[in-house]
C-alpha positions in Angstrom: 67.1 -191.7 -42.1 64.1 -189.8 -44.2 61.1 -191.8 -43.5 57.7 -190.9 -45.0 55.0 -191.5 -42.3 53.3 -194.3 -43.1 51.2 -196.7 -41.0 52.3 -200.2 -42.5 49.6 -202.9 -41.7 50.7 -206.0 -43.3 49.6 -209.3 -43.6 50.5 -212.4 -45.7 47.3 -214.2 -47.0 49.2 -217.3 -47.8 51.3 -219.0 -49.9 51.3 -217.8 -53.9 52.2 -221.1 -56.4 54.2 -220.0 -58.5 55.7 -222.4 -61.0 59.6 -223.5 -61.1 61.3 -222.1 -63.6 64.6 -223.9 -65.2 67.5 -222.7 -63.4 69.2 -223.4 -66.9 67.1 -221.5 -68.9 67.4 -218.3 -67.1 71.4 -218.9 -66.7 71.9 -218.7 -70.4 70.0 -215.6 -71.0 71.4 -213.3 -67.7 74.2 -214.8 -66.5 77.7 -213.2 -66.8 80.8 -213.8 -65.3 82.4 -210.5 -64.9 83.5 -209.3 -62.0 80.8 -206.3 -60.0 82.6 -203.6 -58.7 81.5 -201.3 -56.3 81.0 -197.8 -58.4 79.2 -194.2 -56.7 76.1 -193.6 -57.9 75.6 -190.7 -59.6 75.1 -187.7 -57.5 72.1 -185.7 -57.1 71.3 -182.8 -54.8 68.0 -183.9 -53.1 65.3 -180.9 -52.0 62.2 -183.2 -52.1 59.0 -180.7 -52.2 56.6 -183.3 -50.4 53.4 -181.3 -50.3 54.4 -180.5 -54.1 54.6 -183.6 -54.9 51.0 -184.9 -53.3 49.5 -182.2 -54.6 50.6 -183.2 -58.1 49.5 -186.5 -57.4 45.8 -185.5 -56.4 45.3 -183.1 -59.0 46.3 -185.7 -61.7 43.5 -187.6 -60.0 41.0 -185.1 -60.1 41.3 -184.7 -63.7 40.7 -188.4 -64.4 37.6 -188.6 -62.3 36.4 -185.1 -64.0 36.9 -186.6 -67.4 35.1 -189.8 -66.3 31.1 -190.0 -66.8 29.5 -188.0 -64.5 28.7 -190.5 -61.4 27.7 -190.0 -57.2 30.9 -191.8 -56.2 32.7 -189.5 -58.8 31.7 -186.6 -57.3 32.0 -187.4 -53.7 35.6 -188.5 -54.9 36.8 -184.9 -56.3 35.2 -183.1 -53.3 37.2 -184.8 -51.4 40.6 -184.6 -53.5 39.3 -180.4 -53.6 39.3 -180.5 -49.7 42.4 -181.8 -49.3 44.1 -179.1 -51.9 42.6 -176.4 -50.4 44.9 -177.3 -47.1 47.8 -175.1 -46.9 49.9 -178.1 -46.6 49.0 -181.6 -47.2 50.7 -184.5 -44.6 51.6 -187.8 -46.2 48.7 -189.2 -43.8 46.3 -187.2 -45.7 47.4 -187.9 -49.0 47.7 -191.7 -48.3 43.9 -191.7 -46.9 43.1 -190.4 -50.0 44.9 -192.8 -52.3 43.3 -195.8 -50.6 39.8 -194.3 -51.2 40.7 -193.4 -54.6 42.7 -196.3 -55.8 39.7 -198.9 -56.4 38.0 -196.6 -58.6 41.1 -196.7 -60.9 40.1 -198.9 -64.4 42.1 -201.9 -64.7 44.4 -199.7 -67.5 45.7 -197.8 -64.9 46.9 -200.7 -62.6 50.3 -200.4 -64.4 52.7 -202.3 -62.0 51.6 -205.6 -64.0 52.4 -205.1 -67.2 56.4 -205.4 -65.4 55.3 -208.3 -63.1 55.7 -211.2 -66.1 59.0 -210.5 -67.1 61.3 -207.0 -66.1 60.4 -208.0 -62.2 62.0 -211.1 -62.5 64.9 -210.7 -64.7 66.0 -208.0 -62.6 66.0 -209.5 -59.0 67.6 -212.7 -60.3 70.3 -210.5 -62.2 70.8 -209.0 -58.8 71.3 -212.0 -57.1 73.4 -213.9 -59.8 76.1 -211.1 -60.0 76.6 -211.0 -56.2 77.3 -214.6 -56.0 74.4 -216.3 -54.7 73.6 -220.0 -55.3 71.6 -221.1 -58.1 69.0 -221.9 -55.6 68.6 -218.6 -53.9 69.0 -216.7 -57.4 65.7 -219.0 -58.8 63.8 -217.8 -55.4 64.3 -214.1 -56.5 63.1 -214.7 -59.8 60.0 -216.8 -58.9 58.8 -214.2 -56.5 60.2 -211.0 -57.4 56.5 -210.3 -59.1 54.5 -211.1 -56.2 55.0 -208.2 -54.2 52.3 -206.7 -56.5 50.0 -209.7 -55.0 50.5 -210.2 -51.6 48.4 -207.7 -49.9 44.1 -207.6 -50.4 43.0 -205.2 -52.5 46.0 -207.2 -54.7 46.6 -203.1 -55.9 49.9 -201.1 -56.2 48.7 -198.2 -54.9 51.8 -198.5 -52.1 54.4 -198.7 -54.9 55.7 -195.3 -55.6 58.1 -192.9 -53.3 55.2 -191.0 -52.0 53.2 -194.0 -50.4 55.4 -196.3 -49.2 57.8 -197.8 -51.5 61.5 -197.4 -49.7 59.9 -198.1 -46.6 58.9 -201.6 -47.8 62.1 -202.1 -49.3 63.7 -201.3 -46.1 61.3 -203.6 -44.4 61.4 -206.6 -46.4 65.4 -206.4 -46.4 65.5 -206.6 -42.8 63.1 -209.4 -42.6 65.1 -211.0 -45.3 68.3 -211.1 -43.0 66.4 -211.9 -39.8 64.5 -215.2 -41.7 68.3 -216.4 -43.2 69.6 -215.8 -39.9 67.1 -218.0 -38.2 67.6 -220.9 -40.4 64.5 -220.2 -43.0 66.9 -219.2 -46.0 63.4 -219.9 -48.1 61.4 -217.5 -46.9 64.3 -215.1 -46.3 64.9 -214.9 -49.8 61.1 -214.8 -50.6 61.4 -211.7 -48.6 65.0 -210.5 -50.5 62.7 -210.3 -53.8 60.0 -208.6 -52.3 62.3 -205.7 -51.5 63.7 -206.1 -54.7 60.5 -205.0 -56.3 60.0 -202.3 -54.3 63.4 -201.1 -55.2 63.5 -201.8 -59.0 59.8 -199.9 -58.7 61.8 -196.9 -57.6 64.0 -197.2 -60.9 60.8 -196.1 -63.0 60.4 -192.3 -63.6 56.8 -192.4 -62.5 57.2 -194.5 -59.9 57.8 -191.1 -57.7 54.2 -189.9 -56.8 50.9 -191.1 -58.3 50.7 -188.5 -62.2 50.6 -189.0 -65.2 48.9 -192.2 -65.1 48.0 -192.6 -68.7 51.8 -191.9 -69.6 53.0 -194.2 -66.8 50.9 -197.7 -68.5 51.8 -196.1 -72.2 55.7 -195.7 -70.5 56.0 -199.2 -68.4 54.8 -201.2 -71.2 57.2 -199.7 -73.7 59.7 -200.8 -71.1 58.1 -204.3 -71.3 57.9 -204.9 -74.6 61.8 -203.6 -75.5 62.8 -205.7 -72.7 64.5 -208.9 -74.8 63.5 -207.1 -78.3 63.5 -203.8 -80.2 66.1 -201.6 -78.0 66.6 -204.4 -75.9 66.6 -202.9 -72.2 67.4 -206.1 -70.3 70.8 -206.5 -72.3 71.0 -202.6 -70.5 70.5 -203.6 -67.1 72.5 -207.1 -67.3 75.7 -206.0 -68.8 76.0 -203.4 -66.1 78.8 -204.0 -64.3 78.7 -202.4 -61.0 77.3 -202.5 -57.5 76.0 -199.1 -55.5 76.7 -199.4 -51.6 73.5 -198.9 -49.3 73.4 -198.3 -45.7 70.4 -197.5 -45.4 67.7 -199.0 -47.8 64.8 -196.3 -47.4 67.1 -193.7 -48.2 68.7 -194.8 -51.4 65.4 -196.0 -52.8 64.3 -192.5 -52.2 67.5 -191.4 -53.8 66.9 -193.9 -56.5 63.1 -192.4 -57.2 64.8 -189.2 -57.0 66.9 -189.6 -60.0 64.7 -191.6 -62.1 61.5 -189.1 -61.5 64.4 -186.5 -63.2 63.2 -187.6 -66.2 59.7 -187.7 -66.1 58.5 -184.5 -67.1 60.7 -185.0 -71.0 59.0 -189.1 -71.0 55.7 -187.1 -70.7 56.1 -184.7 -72.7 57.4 -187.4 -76.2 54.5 -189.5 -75.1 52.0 -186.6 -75.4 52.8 -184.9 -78.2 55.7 -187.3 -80.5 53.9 -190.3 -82.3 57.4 -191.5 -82.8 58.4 -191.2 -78.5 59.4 -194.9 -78.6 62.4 -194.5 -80.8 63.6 -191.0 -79.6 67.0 -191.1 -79.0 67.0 -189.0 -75.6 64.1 -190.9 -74.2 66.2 -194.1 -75.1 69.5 -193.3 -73.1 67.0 -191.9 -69.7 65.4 -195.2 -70.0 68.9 -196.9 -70.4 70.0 -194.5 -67.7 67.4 -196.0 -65.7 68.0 -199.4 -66.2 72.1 -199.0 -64.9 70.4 -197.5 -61.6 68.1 -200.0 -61.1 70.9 -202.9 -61.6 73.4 -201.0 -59.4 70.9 -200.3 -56.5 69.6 -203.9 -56.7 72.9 -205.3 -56.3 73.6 -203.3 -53.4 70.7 -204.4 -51.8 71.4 -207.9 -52.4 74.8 -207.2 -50.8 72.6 -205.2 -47.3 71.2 -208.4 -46.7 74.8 -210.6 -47.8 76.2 -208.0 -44.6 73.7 -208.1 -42.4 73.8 -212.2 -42.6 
């Protein structure tokens, strides 16, 4: 199993209210009664550059803070992104110690995983859970909670969402608690736990959702997402009508997989962002997004089944 090395301290901080939604209401927009059949994913040969890939990250970082106003914790920040670069290889510790010193400084624009929470989150767990035949009941628990893993954890940041920091491992974690919790009786809170590792999973669908660049281009990119989701190119219809299931045996790996494939497309997303005022109706970037969207609903469904298996 490819783990990154990452010291996961978590701790629940109570219960988050979220309101009931109308079993009804979401039926008639995502239901479908076809039947999922198990499909392979599409294949990809993986030679992950990690130290590339940090590196990347921090110097993205750097040049926000450089084209910032001039400030002391500015400039303590990039002397401290500049001694980490200058390391002839950087360990995921390092980079992640950075991160958390980094992340708070971030303007509010650039805490992206929310402009997905209201809606994509949610539609895409309970899509996951409706085609693999669970109740009604357990479905509504997915969608009610699928946003909250962006919540759960002080400083209520998502700086632990992407390949790089985190991400499959909390998938794989959450999935496992999932199956322990419906084992023991506490199908509530198991399921609770289901969409939490459905968010970390669907996270890994997103192109820039494999190492913290581009940050600009990932808000401009994620909200584009958001607001085609039930309008304009329509990318829920994508993701629903998908009729297949991806097997997983082990959930860090194919959420690594899944970043993998989706971060393939990244460097074209940034480049029609950056220099096409008409990026949001380009016909390439339409069918990677699409692309996207089939992976996400395949590798959600297979996790819905790990924890159906495991149970």
């Amino acid at each position: 199993m490819r783990a990154l090395s990452l010291l996961m301290v978590l701790a629940l901080i109570g219960e988050i209210f979220v309101p009931v939604v109308s079993a009804e209401s979401i039926i008639s927009r995502l239901s479908n009664d076809a039947e999922i059949q198990l499909a392979a994913p599409p294949t990809l040969s993986l030679n992950i550059d990690e130290d590339a890939q940090y590196r990347e990250s921090l110097l993205t970082l750097k040049d926000f803070f450089q084209s910032e106003n001039e400030s002391k914790e500015y400039s303590e920040i990039i002397k401290l992104i500049d001694g980490e670069l200058l390391k002839k290889e950087i360990t995921n510790e390092d980079f992640l110690k950075i991160i958390k010193i980094v992340d708070p400084y971030l303007p509010d624009s650039h805490q992206i995983n929310a402009k997905w929470s209201s809606t994509v989150h949610k539609d895409m767990a309970y899509d996951a859970g409706d085609k693999m035949g669970l109740s009604a009941l357990n479905a509504i628990i997915l969608y009610n909670y699928a946003d909250d893993a962006d919540l759960l954890f002080p400083p209520f940041s998502s700086w632990d969402h992407y390949a790089t920091t985190g991400a499959p491992l909390k998938a794989e974690l959450y999935a496992n608690w999932a199956i322990d919790n419906i084992k023991g009786g506490d199908e509530t809170q198991g399921y609770k736990d289901l969409a939490y590792a459905l968010h970390f999973m669907s996270d890994m669908s997103m192109p820039f959702h494999d190492c913290y660049a581009y940050l600009s281009e990932h808000a401009e990119y994620e909200g584009y997402v958001h607001g085609n989701w039930n309008t304009g190119h329509q990318y829920r219809s994508t993701m629903s009508s998908f009729q297949y299931y991806y097997q997983i045996n082990d959930v860090s790996d194919s959420a690594t997989y899944l970043s993998s494939l989706a971060a393939g497309y990244k460097s074209y997303i940034t480049g029609q962002v950056n220099n096409n005022p008409d990026w949001r109706d380009d016909s390439i970037l339409i069918s990677d997004t699409r692309n996207c969207m089939e992976w996400a609903s395949g590798y959600n469904r297979g996790l819905v089944k790990y924890v159906q298996d495991g149970i």
